[in-house]
N, CA, C and O of each residue as an XYZ file, in Angstrom:
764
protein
N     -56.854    -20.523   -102.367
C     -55.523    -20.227   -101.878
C     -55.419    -20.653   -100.414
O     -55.997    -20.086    -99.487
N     -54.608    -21.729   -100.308
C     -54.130    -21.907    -98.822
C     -52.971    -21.894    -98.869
O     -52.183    -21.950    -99.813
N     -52.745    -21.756    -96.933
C     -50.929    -21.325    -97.236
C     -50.678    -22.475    -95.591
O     -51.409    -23.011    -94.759
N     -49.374    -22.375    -95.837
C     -48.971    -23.651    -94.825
C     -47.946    -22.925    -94.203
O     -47.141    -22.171    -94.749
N     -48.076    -23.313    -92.593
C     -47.523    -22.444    -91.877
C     -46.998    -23.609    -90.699
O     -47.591    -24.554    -90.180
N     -45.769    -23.137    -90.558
C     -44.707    -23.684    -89.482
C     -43.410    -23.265    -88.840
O     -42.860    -22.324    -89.413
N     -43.047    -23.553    -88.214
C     -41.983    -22.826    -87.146
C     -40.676    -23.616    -86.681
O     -40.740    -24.804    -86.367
N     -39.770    -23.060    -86.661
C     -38.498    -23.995    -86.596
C     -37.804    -22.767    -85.183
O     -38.069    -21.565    -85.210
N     -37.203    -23.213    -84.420
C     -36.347    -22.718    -83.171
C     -37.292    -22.765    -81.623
O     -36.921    -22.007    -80.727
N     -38.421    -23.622    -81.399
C     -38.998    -24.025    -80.163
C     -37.726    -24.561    -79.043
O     -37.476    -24.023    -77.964
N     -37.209    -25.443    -79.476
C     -36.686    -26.192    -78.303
C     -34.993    -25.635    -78.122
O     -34.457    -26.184    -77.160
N     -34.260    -24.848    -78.724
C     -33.045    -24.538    -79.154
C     -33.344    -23.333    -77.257
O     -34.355    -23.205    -76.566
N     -32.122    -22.818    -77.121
C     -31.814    -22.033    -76.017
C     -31.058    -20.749    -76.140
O     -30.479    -19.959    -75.395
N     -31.323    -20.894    -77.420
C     -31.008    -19.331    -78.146
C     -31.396    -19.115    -79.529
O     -31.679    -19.942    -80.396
N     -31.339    -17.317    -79.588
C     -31.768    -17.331    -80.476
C     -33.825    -17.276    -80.898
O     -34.740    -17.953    -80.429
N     -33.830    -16.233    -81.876
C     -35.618    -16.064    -81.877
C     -36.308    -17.020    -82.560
O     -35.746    -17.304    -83.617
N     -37.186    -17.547    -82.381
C     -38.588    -18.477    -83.085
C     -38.723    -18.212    -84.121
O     -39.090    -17.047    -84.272
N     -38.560    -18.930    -85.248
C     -38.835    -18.547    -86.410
C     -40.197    -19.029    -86.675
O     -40.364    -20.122    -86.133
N     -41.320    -18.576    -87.367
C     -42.226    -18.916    -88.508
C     -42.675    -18.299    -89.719
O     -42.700    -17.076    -89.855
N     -43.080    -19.223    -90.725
C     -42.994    -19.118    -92.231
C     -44.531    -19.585    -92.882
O     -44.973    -20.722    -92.722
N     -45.320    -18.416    -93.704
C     -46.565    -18.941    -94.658
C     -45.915    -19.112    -95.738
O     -44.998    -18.402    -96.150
N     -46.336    -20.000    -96.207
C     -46.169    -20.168    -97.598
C     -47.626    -20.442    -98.331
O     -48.503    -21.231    -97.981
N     -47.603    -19.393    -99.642
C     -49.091    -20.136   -100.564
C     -48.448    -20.466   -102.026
O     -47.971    -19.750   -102.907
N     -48.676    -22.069   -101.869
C     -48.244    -22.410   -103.595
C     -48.927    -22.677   -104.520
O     -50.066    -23.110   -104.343
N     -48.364    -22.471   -105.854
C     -49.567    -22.554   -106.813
C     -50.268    -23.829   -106.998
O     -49.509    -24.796   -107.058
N     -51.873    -24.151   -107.133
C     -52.400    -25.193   -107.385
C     -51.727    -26.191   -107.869
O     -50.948    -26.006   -108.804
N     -51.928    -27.513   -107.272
C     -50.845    -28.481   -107.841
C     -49.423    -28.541   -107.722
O     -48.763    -29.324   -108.405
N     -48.857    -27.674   -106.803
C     -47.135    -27.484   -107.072
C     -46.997    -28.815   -106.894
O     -47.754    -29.524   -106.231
N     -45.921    -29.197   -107.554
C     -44.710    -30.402   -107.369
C     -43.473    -29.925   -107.152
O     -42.869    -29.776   -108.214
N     -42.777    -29.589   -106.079
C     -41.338    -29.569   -105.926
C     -40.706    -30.908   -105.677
O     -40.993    -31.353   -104.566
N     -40.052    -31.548   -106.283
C     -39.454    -33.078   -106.273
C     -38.574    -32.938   -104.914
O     -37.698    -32.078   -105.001
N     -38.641    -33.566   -103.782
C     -37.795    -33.589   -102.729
C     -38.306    -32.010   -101.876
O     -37.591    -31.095   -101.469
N     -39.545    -32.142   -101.836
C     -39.915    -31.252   -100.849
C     -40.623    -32.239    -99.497
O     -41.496    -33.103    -99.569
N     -40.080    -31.870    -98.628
C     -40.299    -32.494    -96.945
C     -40.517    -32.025    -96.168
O     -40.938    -30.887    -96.373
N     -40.451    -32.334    -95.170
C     -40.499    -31.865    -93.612
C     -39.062    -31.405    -93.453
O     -38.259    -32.290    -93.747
N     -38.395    -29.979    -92.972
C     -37.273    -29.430    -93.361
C     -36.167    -30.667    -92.542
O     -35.133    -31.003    -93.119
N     -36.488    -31.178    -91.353
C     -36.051    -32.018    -90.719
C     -35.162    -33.210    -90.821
O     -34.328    -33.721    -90.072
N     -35.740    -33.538    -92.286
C     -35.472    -34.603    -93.240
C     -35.091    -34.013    -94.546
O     -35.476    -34.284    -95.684
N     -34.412    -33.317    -94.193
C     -33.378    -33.140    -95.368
C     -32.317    -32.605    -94.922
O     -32.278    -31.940    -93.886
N     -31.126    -32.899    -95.833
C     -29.720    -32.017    -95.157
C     -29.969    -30.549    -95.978
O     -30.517    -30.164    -97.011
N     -29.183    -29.970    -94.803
C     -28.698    -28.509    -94.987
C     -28.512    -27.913    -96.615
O     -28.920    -26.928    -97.228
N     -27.960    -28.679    -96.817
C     -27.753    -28.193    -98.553
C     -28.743    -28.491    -99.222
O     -28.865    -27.764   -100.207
N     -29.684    -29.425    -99.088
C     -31.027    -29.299    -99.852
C     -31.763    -28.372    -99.714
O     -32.264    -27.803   -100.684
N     -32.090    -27.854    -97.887
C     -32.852    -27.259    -97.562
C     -32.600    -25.526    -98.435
O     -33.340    -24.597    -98.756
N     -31.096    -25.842    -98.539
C     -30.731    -24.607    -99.146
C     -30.966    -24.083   -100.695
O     -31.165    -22.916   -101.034
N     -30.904    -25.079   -101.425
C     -31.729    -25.195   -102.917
C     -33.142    -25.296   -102.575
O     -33.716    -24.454   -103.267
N     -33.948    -25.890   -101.874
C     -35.519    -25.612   -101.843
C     -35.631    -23.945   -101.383
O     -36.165    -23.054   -102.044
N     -35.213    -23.864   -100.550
C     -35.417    -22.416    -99.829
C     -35.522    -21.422   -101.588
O     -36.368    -20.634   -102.010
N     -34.311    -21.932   -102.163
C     -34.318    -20.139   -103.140
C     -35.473    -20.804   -104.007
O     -36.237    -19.921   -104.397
N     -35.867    -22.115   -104.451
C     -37.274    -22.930   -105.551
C     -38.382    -22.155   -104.768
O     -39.173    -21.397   -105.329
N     -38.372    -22.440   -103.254
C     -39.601    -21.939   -102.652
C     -40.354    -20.617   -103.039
O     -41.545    -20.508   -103.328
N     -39.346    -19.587   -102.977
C     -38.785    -18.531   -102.616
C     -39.419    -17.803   -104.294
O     -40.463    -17.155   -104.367
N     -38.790    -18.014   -105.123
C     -39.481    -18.091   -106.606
C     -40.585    -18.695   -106.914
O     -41.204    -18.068   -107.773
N     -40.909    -19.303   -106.697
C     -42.087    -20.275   -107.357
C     -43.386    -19.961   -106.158
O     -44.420    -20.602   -106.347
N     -43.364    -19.265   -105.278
C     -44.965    -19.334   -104.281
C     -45.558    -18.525   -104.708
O     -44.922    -17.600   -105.213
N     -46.947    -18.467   -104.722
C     -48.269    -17.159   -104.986
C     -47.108    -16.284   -103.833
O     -46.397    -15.384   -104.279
N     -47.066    -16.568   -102.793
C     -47.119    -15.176   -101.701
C     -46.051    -16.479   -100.456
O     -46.051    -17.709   -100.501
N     -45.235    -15.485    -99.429
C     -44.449    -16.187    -98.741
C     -43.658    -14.876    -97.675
O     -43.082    -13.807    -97.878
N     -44.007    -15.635    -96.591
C     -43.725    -14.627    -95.764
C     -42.950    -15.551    -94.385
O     -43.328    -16.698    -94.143
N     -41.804    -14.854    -93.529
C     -41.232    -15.352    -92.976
C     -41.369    -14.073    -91.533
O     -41.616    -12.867    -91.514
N     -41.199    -14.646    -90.934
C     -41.013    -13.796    -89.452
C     -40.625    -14.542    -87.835
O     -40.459    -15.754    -87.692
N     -40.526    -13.448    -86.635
C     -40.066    -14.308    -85.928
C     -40.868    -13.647    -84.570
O     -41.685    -12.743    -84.743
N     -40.557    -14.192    -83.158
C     -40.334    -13.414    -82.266
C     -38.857    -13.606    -81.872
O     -38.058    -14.521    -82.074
N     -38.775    -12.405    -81.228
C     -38.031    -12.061    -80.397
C     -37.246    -12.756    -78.870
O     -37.978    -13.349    -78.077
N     -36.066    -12.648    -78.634
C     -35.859    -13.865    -77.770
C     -36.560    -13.081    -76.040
O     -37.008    -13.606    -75.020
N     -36.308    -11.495    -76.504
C     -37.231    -10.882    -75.468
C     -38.564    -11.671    -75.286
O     -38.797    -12.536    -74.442
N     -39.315    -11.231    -76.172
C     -40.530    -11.914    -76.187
C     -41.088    -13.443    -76.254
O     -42.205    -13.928    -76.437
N     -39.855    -13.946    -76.033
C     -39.653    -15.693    -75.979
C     -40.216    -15.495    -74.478
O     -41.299    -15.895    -74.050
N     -38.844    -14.516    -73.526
C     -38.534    -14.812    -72.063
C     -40.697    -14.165    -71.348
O     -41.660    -14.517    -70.667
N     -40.166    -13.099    -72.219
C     -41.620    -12.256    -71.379
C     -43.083    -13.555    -71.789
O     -43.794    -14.066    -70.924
N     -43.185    -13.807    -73.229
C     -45.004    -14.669    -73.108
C     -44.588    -16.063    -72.753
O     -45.482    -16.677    -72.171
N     -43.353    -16.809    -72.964
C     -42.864    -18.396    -73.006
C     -42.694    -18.508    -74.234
O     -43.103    -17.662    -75.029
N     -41.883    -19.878    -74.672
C     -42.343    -20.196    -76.016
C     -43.332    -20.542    -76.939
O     -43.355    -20.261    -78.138
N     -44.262    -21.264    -76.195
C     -45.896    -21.563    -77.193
C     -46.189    -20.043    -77.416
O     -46.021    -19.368    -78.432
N     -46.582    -19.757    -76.420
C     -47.095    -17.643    -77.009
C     -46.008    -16.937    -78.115
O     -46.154    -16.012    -78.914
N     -44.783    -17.862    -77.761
C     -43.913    -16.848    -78.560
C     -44.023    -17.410    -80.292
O     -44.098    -16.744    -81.324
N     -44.000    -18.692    -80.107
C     -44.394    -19.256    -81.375
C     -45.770    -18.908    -82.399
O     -45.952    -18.653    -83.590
N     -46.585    -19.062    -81.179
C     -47.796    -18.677    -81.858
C     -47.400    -17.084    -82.164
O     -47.551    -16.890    -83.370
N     -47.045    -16.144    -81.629
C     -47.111    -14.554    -82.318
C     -46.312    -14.825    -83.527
O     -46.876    -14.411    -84.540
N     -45.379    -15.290    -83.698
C     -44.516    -15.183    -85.045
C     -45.065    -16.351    -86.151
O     -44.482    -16.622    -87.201
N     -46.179    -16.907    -85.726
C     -47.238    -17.487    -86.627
C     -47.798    -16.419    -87.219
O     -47.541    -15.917    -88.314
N     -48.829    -16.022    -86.149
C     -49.672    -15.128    -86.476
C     -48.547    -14.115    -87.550
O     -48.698    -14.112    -88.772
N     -47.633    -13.438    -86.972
C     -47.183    -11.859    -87.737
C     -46.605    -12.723    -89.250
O     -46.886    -12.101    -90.274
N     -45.870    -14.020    -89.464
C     -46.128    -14.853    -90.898
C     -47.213    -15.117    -91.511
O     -47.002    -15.629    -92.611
N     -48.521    -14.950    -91.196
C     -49.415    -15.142    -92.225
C     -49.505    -13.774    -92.191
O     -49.115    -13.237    -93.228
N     -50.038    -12.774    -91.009
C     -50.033    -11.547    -91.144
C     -49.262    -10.531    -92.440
O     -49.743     -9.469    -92.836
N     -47.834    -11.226    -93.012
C     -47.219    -11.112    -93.949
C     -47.278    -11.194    -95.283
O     -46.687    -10.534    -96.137
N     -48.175    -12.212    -95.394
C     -48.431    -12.768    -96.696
C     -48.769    -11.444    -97.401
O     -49.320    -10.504    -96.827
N     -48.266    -11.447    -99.128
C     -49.165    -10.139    -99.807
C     -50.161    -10.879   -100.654
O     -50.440    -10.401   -101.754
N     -50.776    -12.094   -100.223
C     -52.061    -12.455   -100.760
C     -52.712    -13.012    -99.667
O     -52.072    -13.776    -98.945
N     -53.889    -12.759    -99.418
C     -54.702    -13.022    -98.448
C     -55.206    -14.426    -98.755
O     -55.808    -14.693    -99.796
N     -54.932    -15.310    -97.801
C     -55.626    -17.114    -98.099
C     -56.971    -17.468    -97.374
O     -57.402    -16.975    -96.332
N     -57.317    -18.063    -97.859
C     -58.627    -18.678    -97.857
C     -58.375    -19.135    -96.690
O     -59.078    -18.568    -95.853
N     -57.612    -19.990    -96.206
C     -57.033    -20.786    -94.860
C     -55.492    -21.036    -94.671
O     -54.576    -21.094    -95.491
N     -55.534    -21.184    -93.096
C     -54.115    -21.653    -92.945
C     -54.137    -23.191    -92.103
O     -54.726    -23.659    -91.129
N     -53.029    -23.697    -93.200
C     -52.667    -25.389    -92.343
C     -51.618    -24.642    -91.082
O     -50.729    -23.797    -91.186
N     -52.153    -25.346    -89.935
C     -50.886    -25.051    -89.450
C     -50.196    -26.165    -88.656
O     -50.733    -26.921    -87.847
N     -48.790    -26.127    -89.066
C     -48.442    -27.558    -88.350
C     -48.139    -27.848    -87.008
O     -47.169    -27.252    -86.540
N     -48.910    -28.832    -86.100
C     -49.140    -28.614    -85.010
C     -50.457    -29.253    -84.711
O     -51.206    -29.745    -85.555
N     -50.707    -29.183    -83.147
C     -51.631    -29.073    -82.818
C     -52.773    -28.242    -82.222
O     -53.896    -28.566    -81.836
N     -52.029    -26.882    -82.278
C     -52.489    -25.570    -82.084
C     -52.829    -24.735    -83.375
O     -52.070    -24.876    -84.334
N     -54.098    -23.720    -83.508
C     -53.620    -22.759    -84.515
C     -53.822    -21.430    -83.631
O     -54.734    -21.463    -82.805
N     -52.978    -20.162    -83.747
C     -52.772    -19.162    -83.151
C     -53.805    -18.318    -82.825
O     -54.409    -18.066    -83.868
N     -54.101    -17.985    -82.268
C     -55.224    -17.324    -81.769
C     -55.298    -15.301    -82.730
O     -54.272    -14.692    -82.426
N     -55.718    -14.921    -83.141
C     -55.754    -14.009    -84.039
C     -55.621    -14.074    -85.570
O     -55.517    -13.092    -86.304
N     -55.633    -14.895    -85.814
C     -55.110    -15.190    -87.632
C     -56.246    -14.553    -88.466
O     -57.422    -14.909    -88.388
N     -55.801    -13.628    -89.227
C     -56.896    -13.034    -89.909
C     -57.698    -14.300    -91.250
O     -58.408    -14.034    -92.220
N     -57.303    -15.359    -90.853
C     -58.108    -15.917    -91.616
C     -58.459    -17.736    -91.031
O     -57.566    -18.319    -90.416
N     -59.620    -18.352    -91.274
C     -59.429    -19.497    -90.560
C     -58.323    -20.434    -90.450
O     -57.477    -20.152    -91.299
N     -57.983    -21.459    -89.724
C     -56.481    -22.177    -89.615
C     -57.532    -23.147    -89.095
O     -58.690    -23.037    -88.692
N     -56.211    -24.665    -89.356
C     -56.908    -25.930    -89.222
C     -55.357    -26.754    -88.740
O     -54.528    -27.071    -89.593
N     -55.207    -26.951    -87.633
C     -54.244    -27.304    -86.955
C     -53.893    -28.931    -87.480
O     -54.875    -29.652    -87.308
N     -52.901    -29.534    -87.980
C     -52.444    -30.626    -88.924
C     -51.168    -30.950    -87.884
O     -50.196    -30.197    -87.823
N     -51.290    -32.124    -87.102
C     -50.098    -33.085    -86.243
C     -49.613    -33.803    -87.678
O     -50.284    -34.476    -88.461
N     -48.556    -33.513    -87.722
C     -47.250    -34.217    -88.712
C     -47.606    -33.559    -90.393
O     -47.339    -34.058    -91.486
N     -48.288    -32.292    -90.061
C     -48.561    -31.466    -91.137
C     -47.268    -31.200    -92.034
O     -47.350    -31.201    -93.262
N     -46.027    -30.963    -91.330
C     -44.736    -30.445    -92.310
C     -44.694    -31.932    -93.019
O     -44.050    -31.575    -94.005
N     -44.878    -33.126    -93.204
C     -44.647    -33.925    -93.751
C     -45.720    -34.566    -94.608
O     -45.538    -35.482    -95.411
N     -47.279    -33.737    -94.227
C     -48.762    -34.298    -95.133
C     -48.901    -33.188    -96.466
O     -49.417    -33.502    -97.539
N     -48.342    -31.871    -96.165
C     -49.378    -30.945    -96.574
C     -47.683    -30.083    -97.590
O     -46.655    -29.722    -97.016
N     -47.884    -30.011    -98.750
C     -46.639    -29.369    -99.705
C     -46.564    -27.621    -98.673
O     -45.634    -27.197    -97.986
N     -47.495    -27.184    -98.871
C     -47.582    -26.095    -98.487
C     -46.900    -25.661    -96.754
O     -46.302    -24.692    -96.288
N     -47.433    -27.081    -96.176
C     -46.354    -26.778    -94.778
C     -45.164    -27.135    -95.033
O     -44.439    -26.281    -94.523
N     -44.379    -28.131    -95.672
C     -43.490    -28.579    -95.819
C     -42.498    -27.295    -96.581
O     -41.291    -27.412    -96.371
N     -42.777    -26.541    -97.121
C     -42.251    -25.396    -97.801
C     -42.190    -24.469    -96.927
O     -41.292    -23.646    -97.107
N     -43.164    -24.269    -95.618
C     -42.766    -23.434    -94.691
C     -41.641    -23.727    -93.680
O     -40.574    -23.168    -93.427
N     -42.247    -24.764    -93.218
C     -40.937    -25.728    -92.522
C     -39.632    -25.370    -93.062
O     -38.746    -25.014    -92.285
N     -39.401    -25.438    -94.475
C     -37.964    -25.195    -95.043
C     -37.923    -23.922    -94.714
O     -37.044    -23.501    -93.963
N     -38.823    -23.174    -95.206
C     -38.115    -21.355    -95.227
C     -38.206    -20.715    -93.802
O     -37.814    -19.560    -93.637
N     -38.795    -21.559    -92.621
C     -38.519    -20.861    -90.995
C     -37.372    -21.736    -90.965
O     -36.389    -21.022    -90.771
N     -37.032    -22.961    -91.066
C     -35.906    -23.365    -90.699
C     -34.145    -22.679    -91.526
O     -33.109    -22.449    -90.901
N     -34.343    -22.539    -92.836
C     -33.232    -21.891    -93.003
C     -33.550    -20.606    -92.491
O     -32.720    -20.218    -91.668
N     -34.107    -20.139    -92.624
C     -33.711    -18.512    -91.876
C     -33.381    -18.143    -90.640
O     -32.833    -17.109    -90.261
N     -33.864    -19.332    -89.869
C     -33.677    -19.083    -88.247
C     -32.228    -19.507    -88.053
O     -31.515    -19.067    -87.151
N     -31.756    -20.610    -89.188
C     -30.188    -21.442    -88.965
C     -29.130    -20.280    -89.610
O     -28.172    -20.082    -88.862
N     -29.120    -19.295    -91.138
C     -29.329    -18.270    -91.226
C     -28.567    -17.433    -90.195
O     -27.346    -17.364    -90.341
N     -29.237    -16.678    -88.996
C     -29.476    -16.027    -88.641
C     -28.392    -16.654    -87.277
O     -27.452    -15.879    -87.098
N     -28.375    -17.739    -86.438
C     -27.604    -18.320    -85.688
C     -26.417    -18.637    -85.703
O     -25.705    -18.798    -84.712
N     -25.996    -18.796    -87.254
C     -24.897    -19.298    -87.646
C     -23.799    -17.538    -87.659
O     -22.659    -17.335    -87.241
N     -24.591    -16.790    -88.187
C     -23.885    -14.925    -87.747
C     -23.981    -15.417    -85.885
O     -23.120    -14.598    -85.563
N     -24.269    -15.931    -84.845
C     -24.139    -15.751    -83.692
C     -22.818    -16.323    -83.576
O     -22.267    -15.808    -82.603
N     -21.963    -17.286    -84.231
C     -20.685    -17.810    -84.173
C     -19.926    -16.365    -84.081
O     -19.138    -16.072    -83.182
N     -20.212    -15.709    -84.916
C     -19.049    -14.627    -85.090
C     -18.777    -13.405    -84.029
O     -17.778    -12.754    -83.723
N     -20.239    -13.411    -83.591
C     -20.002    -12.472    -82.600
C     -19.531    -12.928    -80.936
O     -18.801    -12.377    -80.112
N     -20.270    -14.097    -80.916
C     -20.026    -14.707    -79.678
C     -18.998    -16.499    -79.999
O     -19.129    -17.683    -80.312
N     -18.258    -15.689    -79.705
C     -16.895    -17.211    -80.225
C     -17.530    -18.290    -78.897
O     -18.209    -17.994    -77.914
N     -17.106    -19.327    -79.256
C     -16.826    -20.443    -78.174
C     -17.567    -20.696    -77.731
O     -17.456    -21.190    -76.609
N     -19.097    -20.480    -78.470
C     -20.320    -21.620    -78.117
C     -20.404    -22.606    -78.940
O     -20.591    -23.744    -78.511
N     -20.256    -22.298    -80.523
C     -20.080    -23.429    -81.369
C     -21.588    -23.433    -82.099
O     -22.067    -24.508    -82.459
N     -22.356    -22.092    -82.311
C     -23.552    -21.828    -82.712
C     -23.961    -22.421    -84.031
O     -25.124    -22.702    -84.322
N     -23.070    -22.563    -84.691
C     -23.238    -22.776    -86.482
C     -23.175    -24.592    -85.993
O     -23.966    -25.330    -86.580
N     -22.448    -25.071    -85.180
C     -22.201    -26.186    -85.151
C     -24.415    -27.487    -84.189
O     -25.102    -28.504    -84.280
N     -24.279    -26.471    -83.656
C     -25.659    -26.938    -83.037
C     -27.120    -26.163    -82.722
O     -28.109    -26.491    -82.067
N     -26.773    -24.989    -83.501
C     -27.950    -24.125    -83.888
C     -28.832    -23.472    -82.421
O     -29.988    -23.057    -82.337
N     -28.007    -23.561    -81.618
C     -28.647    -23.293    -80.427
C     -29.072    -24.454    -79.715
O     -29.049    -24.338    -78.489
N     -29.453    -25.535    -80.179
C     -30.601    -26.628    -79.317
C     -29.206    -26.906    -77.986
O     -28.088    -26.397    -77.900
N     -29.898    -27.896    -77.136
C     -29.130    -27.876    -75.720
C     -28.386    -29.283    -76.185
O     -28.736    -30.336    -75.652
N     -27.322    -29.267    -77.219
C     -26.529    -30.422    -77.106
C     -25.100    -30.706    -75.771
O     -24.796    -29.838    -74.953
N     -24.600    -31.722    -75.832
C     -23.909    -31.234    -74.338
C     -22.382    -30.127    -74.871
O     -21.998    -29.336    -74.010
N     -21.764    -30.135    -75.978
C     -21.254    -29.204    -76.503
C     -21.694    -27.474    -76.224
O     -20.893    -26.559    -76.035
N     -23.063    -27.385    -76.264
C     -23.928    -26.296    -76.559
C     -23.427    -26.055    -74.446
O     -22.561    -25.263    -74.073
N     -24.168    -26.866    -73.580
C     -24.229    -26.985    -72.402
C     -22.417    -26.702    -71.448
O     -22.084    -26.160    -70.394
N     -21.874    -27.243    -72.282
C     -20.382    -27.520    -72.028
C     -19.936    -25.856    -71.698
O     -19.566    -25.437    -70.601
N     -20.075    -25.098    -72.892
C     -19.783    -23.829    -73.255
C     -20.569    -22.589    -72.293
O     -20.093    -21.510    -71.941
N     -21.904    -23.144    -72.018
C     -22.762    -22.727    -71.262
C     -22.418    -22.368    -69.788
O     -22.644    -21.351    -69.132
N     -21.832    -23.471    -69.500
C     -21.368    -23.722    -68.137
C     -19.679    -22.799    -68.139
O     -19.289    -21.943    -67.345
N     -19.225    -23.178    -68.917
C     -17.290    -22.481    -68.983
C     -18.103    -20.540    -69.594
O     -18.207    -19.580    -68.831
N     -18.282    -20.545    -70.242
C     -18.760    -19.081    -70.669
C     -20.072    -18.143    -69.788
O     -20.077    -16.915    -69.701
N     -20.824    -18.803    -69.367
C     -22.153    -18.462    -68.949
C     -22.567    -17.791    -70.317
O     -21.838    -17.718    -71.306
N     -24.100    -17.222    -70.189
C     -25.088    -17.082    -71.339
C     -24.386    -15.621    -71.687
O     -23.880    -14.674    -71.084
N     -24.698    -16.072    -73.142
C     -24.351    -14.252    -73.837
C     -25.728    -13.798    -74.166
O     -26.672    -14.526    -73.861
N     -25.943    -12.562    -74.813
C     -27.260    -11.684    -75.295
C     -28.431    -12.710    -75.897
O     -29.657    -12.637    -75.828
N     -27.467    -13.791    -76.576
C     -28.777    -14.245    -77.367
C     -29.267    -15.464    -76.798
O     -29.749    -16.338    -77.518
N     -29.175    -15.589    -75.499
C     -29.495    -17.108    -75.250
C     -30.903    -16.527    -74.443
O     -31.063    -15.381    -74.025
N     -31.639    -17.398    -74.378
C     -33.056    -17.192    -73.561
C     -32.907    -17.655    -72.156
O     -32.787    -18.765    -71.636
N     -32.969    -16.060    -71.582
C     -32.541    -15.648    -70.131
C     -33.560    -16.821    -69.632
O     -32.931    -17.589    -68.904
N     -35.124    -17.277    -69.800
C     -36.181    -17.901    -69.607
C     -36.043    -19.622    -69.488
O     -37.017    -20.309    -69.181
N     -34.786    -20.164    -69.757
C     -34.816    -21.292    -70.385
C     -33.990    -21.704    -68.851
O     -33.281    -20.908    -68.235
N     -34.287    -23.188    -68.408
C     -33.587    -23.758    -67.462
C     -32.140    -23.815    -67.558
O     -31.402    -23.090    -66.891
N     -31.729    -24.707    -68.417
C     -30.135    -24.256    -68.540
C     -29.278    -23.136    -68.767
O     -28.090    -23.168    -68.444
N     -29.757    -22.255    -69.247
C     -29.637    -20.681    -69.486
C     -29.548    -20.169    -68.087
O     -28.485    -19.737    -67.641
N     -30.949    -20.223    -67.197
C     -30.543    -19.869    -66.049
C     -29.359    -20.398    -64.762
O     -28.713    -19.702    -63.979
N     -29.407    -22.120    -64.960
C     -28.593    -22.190    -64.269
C     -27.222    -21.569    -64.531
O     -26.504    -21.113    -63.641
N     -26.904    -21.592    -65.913
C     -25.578    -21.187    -65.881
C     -25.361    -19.671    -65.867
O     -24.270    -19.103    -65.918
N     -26.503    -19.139    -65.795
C     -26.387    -17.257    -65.766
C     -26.249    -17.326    -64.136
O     -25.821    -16.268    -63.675
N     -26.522    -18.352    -63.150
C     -26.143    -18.241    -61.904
C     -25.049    -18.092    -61.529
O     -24.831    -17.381    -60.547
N     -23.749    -18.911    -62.410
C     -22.493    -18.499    -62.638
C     -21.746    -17.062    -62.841
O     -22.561    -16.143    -62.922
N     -20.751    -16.766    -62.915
C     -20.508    -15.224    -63.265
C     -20.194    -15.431    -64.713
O     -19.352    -16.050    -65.363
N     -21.647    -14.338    -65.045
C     -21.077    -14.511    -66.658
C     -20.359    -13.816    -67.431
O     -19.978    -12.829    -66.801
N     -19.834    -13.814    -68.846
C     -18.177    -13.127    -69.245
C     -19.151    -11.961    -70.169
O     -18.542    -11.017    -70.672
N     -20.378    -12.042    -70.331
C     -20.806    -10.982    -71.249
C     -21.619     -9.512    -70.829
O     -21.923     -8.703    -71.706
């Protein structure tokens, strides 16, 4: 049993880090399983519920955008690694993890895989299920906080994202920690 582990919301300026284990059964074939990256939204959204059914064990988690600002993002990534395998309700033999890091505490060995969401089925299935859940989860930030355009760019710093940044200053969920975040919290902000 190995499980494949990856993380979607590093570079975005709001919003918490997602990461995802996944362990699939020997041999899985999901036809059009990828690197979540490379696929549109609506695929990712039919793999997510295939994933979701069909794994030995699958666990999703995050940090916190607190805990983004307080360890950085690599620390923050790596904890919501770690607390996703930590999740699993089957214990694996190993974890791929995609990257060039593996997290420091993992109750079981990890073997760090550069362009892993696209070598390994098992990362590529995690990749999908941290990435929809973290998009998920951002796209409810439209509703509460109008006139950033959250569902539209998921948080990352597009100049839309920046535009809003600057006319609104940062609301609750943006990472107080992040350069553009701060400059524009230098502004007077409306939240």
């Amino acid at each position: 049993m190995i499980c494949g582990v990856d993380e979607a919301g590093r570079g975005p300026l709001a919003g918490a880090v997602y990461a995802a284990a996944v362990i699939l059964p020997a041999h899985y074939d999901l036809p059009g399983l990828n690197d979540s990256k490379k696929l549109t939204a609506r695929r990712r959204d039919v793999l997510f519920d295939l994933i979701k059914s069909c794994a030995v064990s699958w666990s999703v988690a995050f940090a916190s955008i607190e805990e983004i600002d307080e360890l950085n993002i690599l620390h923050a990534t790596m904890l919501a690694m770690q607390r996703a395998v930590s999740g699993l309700s089957v214990v694996p033999a190993e974890a791929l993890i995609d990257g060039n890091r593996v997290p420091k505490g993992l109750l079981v060995p990890g073997r760090a895989i550069i362009g892993g969401d696209a070598l390994e089925n098992c990362i590529s299935a995690a990749s999908i299920l941290a990435k929809v859940s973290r998009d998920r989860e951002v796209d409810g930030f439209d509703v509460l906080y109008p006139g950033y355009g959250f569902t539209q760019h998921k948080g990352y710093p597009t100049a839309q994202h920046l535009e809003a940044l600057k006319r609104l200053g940062p609301c609750p969920v943006h990472r107080k920690s992040f350069g553009p975040v701060m400059r524009a919290g230098a502004q007077a902000p409306l939240w």
